[in-house]
Each structure stands twice: as C-alpha cells, then as structure tokens.
C-alpha positions as CSV (number, residue, x, y, z in Angstrom):
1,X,48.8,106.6,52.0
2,X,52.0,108.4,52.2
3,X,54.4,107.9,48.7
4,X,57.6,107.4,49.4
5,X,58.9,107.2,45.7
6,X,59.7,110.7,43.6
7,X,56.7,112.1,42.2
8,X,56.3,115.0,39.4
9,X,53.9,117.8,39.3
10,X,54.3,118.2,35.3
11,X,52.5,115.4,34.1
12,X,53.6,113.6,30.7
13,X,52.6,114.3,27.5
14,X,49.4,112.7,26.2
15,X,46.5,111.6,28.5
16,X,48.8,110.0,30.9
17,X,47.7,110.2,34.4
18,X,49.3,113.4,36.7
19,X,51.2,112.8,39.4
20,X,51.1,115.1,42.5
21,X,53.7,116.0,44.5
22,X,53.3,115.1,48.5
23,X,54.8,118.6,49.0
24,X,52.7,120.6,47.1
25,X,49.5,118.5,48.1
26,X,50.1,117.3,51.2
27,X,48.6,113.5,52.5
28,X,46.0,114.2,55.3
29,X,47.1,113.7,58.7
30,X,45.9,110.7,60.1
31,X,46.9,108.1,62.6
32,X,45.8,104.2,61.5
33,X,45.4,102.0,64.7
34,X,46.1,98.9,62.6
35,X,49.4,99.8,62.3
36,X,50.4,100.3,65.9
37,X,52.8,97.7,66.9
38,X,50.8,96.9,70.3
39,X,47.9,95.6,67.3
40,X,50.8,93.9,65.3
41,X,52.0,92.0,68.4
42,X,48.4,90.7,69.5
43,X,48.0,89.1,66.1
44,X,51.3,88.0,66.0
45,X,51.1,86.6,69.3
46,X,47.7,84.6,68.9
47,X,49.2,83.2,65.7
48,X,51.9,81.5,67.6
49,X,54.8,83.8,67.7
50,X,56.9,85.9,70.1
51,X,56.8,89.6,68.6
52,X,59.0,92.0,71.2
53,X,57.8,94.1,73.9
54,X,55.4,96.8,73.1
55,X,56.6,98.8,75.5
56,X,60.4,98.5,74.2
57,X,60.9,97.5,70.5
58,X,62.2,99.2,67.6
59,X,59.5,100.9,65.1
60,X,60.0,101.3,61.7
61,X,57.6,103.1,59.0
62,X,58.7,103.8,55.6
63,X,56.7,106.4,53.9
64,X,55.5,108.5,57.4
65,X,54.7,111.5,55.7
66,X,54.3,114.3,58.6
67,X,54.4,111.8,61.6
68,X,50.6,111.8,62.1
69,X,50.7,108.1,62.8
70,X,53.9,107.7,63.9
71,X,54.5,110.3,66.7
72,X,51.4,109.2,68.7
73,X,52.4,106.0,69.0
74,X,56.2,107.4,70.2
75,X,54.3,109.4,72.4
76,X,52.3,106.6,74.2
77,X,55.4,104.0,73.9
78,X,58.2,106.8,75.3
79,X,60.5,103.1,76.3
80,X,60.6,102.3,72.6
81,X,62.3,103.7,69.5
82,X,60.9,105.1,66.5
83,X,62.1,105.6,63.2
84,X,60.3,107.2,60.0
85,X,61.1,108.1,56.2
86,X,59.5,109.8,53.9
87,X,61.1,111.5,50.2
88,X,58.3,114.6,50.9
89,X,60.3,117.5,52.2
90,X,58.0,119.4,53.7
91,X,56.1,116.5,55.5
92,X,59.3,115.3,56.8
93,X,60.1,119.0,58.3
94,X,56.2,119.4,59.9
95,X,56.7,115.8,61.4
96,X,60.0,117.3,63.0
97,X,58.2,120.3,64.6
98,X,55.1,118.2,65.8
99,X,58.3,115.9,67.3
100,X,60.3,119.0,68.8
101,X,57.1,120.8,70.2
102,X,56.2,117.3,72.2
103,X,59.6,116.7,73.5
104,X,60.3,113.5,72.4
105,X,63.3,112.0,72.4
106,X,62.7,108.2,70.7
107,X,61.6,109.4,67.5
108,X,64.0,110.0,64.0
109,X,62.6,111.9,60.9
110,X,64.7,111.8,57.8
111,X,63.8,112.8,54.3
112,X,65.2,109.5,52.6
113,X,64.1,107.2,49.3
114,X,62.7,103.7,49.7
115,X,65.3,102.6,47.4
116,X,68.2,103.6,50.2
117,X,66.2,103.0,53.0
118,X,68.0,99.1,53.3
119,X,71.7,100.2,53.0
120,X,71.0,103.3,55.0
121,X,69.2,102.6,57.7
122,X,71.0,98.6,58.2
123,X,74.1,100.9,59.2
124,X,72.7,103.3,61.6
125,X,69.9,101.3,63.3
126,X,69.5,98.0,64.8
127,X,67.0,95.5,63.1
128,X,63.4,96.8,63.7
129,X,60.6,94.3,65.6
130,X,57.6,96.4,63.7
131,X,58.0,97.7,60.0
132,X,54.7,99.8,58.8
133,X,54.6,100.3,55.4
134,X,51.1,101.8,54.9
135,X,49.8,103.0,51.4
136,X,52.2,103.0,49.6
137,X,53.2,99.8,47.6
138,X,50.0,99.9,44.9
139,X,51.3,103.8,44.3
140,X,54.9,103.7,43.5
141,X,56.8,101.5,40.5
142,X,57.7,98.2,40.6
143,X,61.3,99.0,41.6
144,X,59.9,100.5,44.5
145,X,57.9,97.7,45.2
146,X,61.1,95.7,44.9
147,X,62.7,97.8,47.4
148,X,60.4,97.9,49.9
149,X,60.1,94.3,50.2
150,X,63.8,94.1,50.4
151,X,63.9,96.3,53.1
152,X,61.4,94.9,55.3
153,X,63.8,91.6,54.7
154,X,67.0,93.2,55.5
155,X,65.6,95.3,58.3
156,X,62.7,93.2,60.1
157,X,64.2,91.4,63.5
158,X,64.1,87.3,63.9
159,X,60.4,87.8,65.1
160,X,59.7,90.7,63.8
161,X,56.4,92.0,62.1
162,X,55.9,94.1,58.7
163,X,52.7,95.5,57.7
164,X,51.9,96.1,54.1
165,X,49.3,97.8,52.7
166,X,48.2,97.8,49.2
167,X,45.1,97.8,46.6
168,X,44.0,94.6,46.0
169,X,41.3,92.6,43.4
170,X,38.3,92.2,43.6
171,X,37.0,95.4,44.8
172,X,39.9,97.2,42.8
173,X,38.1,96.2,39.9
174,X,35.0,98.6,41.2
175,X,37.1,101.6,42.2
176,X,39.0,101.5,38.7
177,X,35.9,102.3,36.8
178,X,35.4,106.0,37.9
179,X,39.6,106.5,38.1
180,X,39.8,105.7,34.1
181,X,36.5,108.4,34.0
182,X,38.3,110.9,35.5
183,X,41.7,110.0,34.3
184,X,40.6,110.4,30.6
185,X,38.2,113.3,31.2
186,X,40.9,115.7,32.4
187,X,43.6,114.2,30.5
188,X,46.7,116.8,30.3
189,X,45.5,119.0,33.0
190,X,49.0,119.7,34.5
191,X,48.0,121.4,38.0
192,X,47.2,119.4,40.6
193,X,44.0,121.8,41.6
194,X,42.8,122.1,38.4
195,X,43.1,118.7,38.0
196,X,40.7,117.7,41.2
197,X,38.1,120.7,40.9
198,X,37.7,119.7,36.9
199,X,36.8,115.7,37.9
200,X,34.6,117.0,40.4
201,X,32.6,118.9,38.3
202,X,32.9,115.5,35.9
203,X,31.7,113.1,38.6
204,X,28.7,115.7,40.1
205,X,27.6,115.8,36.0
206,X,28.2,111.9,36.0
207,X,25.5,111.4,38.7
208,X,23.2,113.7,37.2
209,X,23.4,112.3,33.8
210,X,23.0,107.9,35.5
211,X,19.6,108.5,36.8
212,X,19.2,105.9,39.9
213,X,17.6,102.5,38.8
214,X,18.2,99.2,39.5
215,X,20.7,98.7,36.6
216,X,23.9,97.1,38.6
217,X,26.7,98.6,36.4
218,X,25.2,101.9,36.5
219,X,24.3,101.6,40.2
220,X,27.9,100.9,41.0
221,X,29.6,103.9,39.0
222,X,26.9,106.0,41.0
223,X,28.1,104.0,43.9
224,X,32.2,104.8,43.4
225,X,31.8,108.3,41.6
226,X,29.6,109.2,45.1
227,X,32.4,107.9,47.3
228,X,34.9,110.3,45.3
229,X,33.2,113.3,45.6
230,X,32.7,112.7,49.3
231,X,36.8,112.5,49.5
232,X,38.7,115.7,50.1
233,X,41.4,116.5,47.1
234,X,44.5,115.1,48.6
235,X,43.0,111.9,49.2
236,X,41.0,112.0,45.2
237,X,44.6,112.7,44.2
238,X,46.8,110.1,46.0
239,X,44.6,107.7,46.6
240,X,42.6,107.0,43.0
241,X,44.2,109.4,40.8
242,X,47.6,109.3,40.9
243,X,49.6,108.0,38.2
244,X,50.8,104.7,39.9
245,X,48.1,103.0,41.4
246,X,47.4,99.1,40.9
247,X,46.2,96.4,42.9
248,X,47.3,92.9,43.2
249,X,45.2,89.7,44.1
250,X,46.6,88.2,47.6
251,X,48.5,85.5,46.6
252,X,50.6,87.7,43.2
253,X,51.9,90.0,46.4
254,X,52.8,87.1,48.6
255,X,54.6,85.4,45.8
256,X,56.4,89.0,45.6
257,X,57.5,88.9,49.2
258,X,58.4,85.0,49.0
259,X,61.3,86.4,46.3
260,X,62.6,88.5,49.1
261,X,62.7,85.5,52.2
262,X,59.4,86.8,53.5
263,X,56.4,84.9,54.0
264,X,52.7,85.6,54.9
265,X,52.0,85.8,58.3
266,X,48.3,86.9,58.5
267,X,46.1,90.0,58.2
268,X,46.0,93.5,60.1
269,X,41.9,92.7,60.2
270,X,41.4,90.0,62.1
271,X,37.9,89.5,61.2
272,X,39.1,88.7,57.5
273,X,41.4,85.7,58.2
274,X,38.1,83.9,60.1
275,X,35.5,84.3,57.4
276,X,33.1,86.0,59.5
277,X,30.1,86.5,58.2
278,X,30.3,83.5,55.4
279,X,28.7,79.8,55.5
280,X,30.7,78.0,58.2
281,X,29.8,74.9,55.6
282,X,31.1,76.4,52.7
283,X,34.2,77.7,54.5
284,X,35.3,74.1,55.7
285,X,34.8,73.2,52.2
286,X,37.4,75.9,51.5
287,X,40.0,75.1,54.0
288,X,40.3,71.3,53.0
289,X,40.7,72.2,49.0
290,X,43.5,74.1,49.6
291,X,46.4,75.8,52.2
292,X,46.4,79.0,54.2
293,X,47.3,81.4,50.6
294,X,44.7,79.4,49.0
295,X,42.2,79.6,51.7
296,X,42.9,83.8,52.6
297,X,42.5,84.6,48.4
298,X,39.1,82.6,48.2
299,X,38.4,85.5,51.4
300,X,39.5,88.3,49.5
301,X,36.9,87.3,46.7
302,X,33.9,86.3,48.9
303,X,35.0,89.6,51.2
304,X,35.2,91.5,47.7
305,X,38.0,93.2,49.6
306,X,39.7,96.6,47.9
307,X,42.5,96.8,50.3
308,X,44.7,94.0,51.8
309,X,46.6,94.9,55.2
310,X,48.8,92.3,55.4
311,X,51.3,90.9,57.9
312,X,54.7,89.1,57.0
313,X,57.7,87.4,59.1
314,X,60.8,85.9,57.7
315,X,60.7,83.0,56.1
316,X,62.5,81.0,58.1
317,X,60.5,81.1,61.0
318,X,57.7,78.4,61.6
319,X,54.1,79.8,61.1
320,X,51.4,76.9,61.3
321,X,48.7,79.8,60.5
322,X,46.5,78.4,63.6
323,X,45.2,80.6,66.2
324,X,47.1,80.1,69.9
325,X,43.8,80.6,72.5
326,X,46.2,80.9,75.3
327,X,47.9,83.5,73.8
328,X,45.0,85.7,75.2
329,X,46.6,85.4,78.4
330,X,49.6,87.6,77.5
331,X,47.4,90.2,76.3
332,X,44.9,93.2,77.4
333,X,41.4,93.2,77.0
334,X,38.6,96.2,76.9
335,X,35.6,97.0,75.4
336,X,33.7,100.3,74.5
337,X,30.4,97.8,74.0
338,X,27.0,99.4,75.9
339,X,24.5,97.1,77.2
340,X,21.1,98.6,75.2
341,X,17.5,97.2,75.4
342,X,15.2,97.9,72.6
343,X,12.7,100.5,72.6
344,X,9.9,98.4,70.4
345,X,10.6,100.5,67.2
346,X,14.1,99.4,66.2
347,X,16.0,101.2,68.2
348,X,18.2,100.5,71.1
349,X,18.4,102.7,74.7
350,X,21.4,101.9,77.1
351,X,21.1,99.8,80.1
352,X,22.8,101.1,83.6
353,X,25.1,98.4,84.0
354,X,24.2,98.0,87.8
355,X,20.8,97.1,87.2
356,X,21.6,94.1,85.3
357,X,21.5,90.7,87.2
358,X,23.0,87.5,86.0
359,X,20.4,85.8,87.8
360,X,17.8,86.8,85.0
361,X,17.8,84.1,82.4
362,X,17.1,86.8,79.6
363,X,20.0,87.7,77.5
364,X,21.5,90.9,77.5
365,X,22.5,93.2,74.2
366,X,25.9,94.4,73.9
367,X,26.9,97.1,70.9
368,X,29.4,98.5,69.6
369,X,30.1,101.3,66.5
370,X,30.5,97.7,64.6
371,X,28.4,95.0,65.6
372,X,25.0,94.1,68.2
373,X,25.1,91.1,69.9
374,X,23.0,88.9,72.1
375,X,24.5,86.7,75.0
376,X,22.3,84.1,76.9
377,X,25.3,82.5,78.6
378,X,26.2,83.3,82.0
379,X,29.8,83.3,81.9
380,X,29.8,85.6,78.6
381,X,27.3,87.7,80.6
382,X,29.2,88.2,83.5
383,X,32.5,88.7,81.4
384,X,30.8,91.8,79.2
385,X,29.5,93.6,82.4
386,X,33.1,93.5,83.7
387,X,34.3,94.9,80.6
388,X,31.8,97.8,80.4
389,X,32.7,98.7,84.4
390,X,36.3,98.6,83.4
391,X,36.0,101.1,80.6
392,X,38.2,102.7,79.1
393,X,40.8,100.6,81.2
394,X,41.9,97.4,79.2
395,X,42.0,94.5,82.0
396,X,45.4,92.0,81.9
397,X,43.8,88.8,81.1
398,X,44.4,87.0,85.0
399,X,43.2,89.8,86.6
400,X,40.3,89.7,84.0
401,X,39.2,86.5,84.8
402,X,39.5,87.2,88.4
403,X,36.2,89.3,87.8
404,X,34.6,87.3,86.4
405,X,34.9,84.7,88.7
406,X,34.2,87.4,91.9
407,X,31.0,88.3,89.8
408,X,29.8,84.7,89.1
409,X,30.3,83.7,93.1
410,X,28.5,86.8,94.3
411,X,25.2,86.3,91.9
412,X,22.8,83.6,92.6
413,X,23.1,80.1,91.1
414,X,21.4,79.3,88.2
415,X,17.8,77.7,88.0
416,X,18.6,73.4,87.8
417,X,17.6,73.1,84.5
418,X,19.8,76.1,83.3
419,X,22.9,74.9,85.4
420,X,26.3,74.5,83.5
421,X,27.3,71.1,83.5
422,X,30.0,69.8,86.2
423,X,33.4,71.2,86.0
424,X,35.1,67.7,84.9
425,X,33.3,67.7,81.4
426,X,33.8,71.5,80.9
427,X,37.1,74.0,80.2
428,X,37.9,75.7,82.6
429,X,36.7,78.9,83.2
430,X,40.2,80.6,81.9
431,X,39.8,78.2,79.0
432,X,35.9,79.6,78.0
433,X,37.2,82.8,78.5
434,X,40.1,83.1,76.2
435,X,37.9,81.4,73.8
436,X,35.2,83.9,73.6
437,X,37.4,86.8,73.9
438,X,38.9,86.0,70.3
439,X,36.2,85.1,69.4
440,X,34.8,88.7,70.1
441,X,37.8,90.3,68.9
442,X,36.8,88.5,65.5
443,X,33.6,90.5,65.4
444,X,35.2,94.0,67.1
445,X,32.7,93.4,70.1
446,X,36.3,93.9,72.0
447,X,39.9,94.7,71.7
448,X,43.1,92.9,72.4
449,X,46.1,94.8,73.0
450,X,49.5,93.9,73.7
451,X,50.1,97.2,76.3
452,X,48.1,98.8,78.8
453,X,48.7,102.9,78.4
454,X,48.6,105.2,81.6
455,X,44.9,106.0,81.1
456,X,43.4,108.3,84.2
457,X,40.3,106.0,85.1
458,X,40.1,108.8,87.9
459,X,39.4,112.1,87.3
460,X,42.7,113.5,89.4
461,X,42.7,117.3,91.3
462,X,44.2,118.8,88.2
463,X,43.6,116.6,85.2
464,X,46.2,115.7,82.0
465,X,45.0,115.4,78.7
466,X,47.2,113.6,76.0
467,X,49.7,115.9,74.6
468,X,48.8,114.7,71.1
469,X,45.7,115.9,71.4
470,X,46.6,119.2,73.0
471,X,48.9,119.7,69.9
472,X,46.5,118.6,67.5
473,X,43.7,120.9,68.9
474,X,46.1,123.8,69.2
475,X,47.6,123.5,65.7
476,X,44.2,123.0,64.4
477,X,44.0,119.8,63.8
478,X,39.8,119.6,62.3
479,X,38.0,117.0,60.4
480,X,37.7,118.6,57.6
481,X,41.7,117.6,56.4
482,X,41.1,113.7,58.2
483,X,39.3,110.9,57.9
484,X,36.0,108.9,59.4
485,X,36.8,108.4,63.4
486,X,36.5,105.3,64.7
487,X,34.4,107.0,67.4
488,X,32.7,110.0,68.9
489,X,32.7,112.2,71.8
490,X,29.3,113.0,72.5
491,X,30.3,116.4,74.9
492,X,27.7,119.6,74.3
493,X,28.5,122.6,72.3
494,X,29.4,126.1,73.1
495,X,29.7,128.9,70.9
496,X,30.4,127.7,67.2
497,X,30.9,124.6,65.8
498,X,34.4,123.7,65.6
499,X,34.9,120.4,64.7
500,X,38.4,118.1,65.7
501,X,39.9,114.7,65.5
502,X,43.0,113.9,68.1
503,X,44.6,110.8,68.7
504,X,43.9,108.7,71.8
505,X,45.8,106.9,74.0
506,X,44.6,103.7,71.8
507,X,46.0,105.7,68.6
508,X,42.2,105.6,67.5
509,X,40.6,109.1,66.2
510,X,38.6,110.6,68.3
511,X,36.2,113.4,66.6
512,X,34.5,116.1,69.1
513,X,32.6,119.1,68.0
514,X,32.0,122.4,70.2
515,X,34.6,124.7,71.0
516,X,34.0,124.2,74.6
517,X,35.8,120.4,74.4
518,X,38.6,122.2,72.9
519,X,38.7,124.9,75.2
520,X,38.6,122.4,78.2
521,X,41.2,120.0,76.6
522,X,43.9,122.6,76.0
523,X,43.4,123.5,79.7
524,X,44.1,120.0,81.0
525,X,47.9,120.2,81.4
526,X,48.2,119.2,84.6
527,X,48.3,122.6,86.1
528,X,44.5,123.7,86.3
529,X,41.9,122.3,88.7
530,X,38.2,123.1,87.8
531,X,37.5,126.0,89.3
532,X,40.5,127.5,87.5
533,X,39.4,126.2,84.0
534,X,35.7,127.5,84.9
535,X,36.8,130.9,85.8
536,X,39.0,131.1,82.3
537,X,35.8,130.0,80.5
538,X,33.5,132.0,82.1
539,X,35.7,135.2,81.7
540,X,35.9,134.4,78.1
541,X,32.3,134.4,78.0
542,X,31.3,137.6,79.8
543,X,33.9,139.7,77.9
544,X,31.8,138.7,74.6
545,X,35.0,136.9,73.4
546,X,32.8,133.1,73.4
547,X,29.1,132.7,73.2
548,X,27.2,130.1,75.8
549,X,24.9,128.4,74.7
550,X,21.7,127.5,76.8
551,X,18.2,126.7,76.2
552,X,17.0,129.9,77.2
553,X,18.3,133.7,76.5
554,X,22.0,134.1,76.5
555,X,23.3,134.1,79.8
556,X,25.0,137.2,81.1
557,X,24.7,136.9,85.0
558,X,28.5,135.9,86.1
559,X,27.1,133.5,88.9
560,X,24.8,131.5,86.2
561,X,27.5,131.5,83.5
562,X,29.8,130.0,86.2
563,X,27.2,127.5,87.3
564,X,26.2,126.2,83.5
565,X,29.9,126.0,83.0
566,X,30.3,124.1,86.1
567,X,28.4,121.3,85.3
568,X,29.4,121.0,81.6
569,X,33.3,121.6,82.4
570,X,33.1,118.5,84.8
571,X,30.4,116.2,82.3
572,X,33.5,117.4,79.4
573,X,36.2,116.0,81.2
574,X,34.1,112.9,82.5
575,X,33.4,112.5,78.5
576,X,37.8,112.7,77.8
577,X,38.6,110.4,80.3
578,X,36.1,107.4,78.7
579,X,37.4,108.8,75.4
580,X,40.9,107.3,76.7
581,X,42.0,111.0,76.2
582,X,43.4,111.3,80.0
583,X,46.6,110.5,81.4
584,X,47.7,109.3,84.8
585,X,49.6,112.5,86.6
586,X,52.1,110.4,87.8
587,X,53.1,108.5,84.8
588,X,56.3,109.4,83.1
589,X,55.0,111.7,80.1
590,X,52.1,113.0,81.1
591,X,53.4,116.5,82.1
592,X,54.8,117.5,78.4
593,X,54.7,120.8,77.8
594,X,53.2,122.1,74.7
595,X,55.0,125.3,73.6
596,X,52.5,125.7,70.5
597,X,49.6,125.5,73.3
598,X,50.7,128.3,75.3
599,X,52.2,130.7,72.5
C-alpha cells in the first residue's frame, strides 16, 4: 500500500487512531505482479476487449511510493512510458535515484496529491492505457477516494484498464477485530515506534492470555493477532493501523465508480471471478438469480475475501463479462509446474521430463507453489510437458500448439479403446487447447501474459543478469523489509546467510539466500565469463575475506577452492536463468550499467 493523501505524525487528541507519515516510516519495497499492465491486458483481453500494446502503452500509478513496482516493469517494457505519484517526499526522491542509477529514460517521478493528479497530469500527459492504483483507496478519506476515481475517469484511454485495490467485507470484518485491540490499547501514543513496539507487546500478551481451544471467536483473534505480529512495523502501521482504513463490500465500491463513468470490468485474480473451488451446482444457481455485480459479491462472501483487486473500463464501452477462449491466441503461455510422482508417504519427488511417454495411459502430476494436479488426457499431457521443456520461456500461443501437435505425431497412437473420437465430432486441437489453458490459468497451474521479455534460455559466454536485480542486491535490497515471494531460488549457500528478494523479468519476487547468489548475480553484467567470476570468488575466499562452505574442513587449497566454485558458480547461474533472472545479450537493455554496483 502506498498513501497518497497527507498524513500526520502527531496524532489527535483522545484515543483516535495515529497516523504515520510515509516519510518517516517508509512502505516496504515491493513489486506486485498483478499490477503489471502485461497481467491487466491478458484479463482484459480474454474478457473481450482490446487493451494497448504491452510493449508500448502509457502506465500510470498513483500512490508509487519509491518506484519498487513501478521501475521494474519500465525496466522490462523500455518501448513504453511510465508515469508515478506519490505525496511522500522522500519515497519519491529514492524512486528517482533507483530511476537515475538504471538509466531509464520512460519513467516520471513527481511528488504530487491525488486530489491534482487529474488537472495536472490531463495537461502534461496523454491519456494512460494502464492506471494502478494499489493500496490506497481503504487508507485515505473519502475525498480522496473521490478523486481517485475521478482521475482514473479523466485519465484512463478508450480501452484502457484501472486497477483498484482496496479492503473489502467479509474478511475485513476478521482483521478489524485485533486493529480496534491495538487501536484502543495504545491509544494517544504519538510516535510511530512507540506506537508499534507497545501493540506488539499487547498482541504477544494477547496470545498468551487466549489459551488455544476450539472456541471459534477466540481462535480467530489468535488467528489475526498471529498474522500481525508476523508483519514488520511499516506494514502493522499502514496496513491495519493507520488512521484511515475501511473496507467496502464489492458492489458499494462499484456503485462509487459508476458515479464517476466507470464500470466493473473484472478482477486482478482470475481465479475469483470463476468460483473455483465452490459447488459448480450452487454457482449456476448463483448466476441465474442475479447479474455479473450480483454474481462477483455472492464470491466475495463465499471467498470470505479481505482484499478486492479490481478492474474497471469506461462506461461506455461494451463489457458482456464472458470469457473470449480465442483470446488465448493473442497471448503467451508458460508454466513453472514440475511433473512429481509420489513417494508412498505423502510426498511428491520430480519426474525428468524425458522419461515420460504419452503412450502410458497413467496420468501424470503436475505442481506448482499453488496447486497439484492430475491429467489423464493425452492432449493436456502432451501440452504440460511442452510447457515444462519450455521453461522459463512463455511460448506464443501458435507456436505453442505447434508442439503440441509435433509431440502428439511423434508418440504412439493410443490403445483403440482409449482413442479420442474422430476429428468431425471434436474441437479442434487449437480449440481444446485454448480451453484448457484458461482453464489452468484459473487454478495458477500456468500463466498468460500479454509480452514475451528477452529471457536468456541460453546460458551466453558472458551472462546478463536483470539490472533490477543487480540494483536491488547491491543496495541491499533483503527480505527482511519485503514481502512473501511468490517463489524460491533453491542455489547453495556460502559463507553467511544473506537473504534477498529481486524482481524478475515476470515482475514476480524472487527470494535467494547465500551470499554466493549475490556474489554471482552482481558479477553477471555482461562483461565476465566464468572463469573470470570463479577467479574473483575464489580470491575472495583464500584472502579470508568469504568463508566456503563444504562438507568437509574448510577448504584452503587454491586448486579445490576453484574447483568447488566451479561447479556451484555454473549450477548458480543455471538456477538465475530458470528464475527468469537472465537477459538475452543482444536485446536492447540488457547492458545497463549499474553505477551503485560498481562504486
């Protein structure tokens, strides 16, 4: 969440709740890959519109606090323009250095209030195809709200996209219960600090004094007052405690936007709009009592959602809320799914993809960080196994099928009785496929995109990492100021355990620990080949300066330290480049130089 509206460190008088500055307690910085316009566009496209070019549209986001979500996605998207605001002086002047020491050239910073942001920017910008407006409307006052509504209307193109984030009923209900604890335990606590460490100490005594049982209301203020604790200050402050803070119920925010010529378009998680997960009976049920508002709010309770990421479009453009399968053709797909087999005692060991035959009739387990799932049919089969060889590479969707198609004609037929029915009572091949890929997108077995970045599929001579990450590893970017990844790098340790989080070239957060990944990655700017980056290492090492880790004694021979180094130096960089982390050499941004790196 970044505020965008003023905010006081000197709370009022009474047991109001404090507000804390974004200067003095700055917002974490994170980058949110529901908010990148590639994501906007997919959803937009497979709901029937025609959002602009990734690859050169106009990018708006109000509230952008240092530029942690904004500049990576300038970074990857160097044909497009970007544009951010935020009222937090000191984030806005960070986000400019992070800008300046990257080189970029399509990205504006200015300090600015929501509440000018439509005048101001209407006369110095064209109108923007993506608008990002992430936490920030449940945290500022309703003339805020106002005028952030009214600027995604007077700024957002003829097909243009604005995402909206906000607290939202029924699991705001939950969280509220531990935020009017704390609120009226340290009522008139004036310092922001003060004000954190004395609710921590209330919610640690809270869990000691609501022994566990199977009470629910005490189990769920265990629940909530747990999930605080676990939250670093700045987001306990912003994000629960600050003094504005309330949630909505769906359809009282879209009647807010209606006032302003917007209307709802759909949802940032595409898994919500479907119902996954509820009784396909019960859901039908739902959809012919009511429209699409209707139909998304009954969601939100079933869901018990506590934050709504929604999409709107202008009003006057027609929106029949029905998902467009041939959309899929215009898009990108990968997958970071692993084929696993069980190991008899509930757990799962992955598969070499090369060993697995569509001939054999068993299914074959696919999983992912979100979801496990079993496919039987052959097309589905032979469309996962292409997905997994591709990776990290998203595959167009032609060239996609393609694939699959070569894969089908080159395994044996079928057994008679298991043989797909001729081709005149069946979709096309094309037509199965689009089907099951959003279908899988609805579950997060794989990713739609509306852009293909310049990943490095190959590991080249002398091998570019992101400069995003590069920065964020130099500046010291760890996971102790940012959120949950939304994956791992699973590279061995050396020496201490430093622990990161970078961007990738999906604008998903990567987390690595072991100062040897950050070593290697600040080394890969294009102008070191291995046997350069092992000799650096291993120097390092022998001078006493980093410690090597092995299984035996510490290493001190220069010829073993090289060799050890060797090998994990190369299995590093292998680990990057399926991390998305790697660039193509010859693609246009991939040689930035990183000042901060080298000083």
């Amino acid at each position: 969440m970044n505020l965008a509206a003023n905010s006081s460190t000197v709370p009022p008088a009474g047991p109001a709740p404090l507000a804390t500055s974004y200067d003095e307690v700055p917002y974490p910085r994170l980058a949110f890959s529901y908010t990148h316009p590639s994501h906007l566009a997919t959803i937009g496209r497979l709901l029937g519109l025609r959002p602009a070019p990734v690859d050169r549209c106009r990018v708006l986001e109000l509230g952008c606090a240092g530029g942690s979500n904004l500049v990576p996605m300038a970074y990857g998207l160097p044909g497009s323009m970007f544009v951010g605001i935020d009222l937090a002086e000191r984030q806005i002047a960070d986000g400019r250095t992070f800008v300046a020491d990257l080189g970029l050239k399509n990205v504006v910073l200015e300090q600015m209030d929501i509440c000018a942001a439509a005048e101001t920017l209407a006369r110095r910008f064209e109108p923007f195809d993506y608008i990002i407006a992430h936490g920030i409307y449940s945290w500022v006052s309703d003339a805020v709200k106002d005028a952030l509504l009214a600027a995604c209307r007077r700024l957002l193109a003829p097909q243009g996209i604005a995402y909206v984030s906000y607290n939202c009923y029924p699991g705001g209900y939950l969280r509220e219960i531990t935020r009017q604890m704390c609120l009226y335990h340290s009522r008139g606590e004036s310092d922001p600090r003060a004000f954190a460490a004395k609710n921590r100490a209330f919610l640690e005594s809270l869990l000691k004094m609501l022994p566990a049982g199977d009470d629910p209301y005490r189990a769920t203020v265990r629940e909530q007052a747990a999930n605080l604790l676990a939250e670093r200050d700045s987001i306990m402050l912003h994000d629960v405690l600050e003094r504005d803070n309330d949630s909505q119920l769906l359809h009282e925010f879209l009647a807010d936007a209606a006032s302003h010529r917007l209307q709802y378009l759909g949802d940032a998680h595409f898994s919500n709009m479907l119902g996954i997960g509820i009784d396909s009976a019960g859901l039908e049920q739902l959809r012919r009592h009511g429209g699409v508002v209707d139909f998304q709010q009954q969601l939100d309770f079933l869901y018990g959602r506590g934050l709504a990421t929604t999409l709107l479009c202008r009003d006057e453009l027609t929106v029949e809320h029905r998902l467009v399968p041939e959309a899929v053709r215009d898009l990108w797909i990968a997958s970071s799914a692993v084929a696993v087999s069980s190991d008899g005692d509930n757990g799962w060991t992955a598969c070499r993809i090369d060993a697995l035959k569509l001939e054999d009739a068993s299914p074959i387990t696919f999983r992912t960080d979100e979801c496990r799932i079993s496919i039987a049919h052959r097309v589905g089969k032979a469309a996962m196994l292409e997905l997994c060889a591709a990776q990290p590479k998203p595959l167009r969707f032609d060239e996609f099928a393609e694939r699959v198609e070569r894969r089908l004609s080159l395994a044996p037929p079928p057994p008679r009785a298991n043989a797909v029915p001729p081709a005149a009572n069946n979709p096309s091949l094309a037509e199965q496929l689009a089907r099951m890929v959003i279908r899988w997108f609805g579950i997060h077995l794989v990713e739609l995109s509306a852009f293909a970045p310049p990943l490095a599929t190959e590991i080249a001579a002398q091998p570019v990492a992101s400069a995003v990450a590069r920065y964020q590893v130099a500046k010291g970017w760890s996971i102790s100021e940012m959120a949950p990844s939304e994956t791992s790098l699973p590279s061995a340790a050396m020496g201490d355990k430093v622990a990161h989080q970078v961007t990738n070239l999906f604008h998903r957060r990567i987390n690595f620990g072991g100062e040897l990944v950050a070593r290697v990655l600040l080394e890969l700017d294009g102008r070191h080949d291995l046997a350069a980056i092992v000799d650096s290492l291993a120097a390092k090492v022998l001078s006493g300066e980093v410690m090597l880790q092995s299984a035996g004694p510490h290493v001190t021979d220069a010829a073993e330290v090289r060799r050890i180094l060797s090998r994990r130096v190369e299995d590093c960089i292998a680990d990057l480049a399926r991390s998305a982390l790697l660039i193509r050499p010859e693609s246009e941004f991939a040689r930035h130089e990183l000042c901060s790196a080298r000083s």
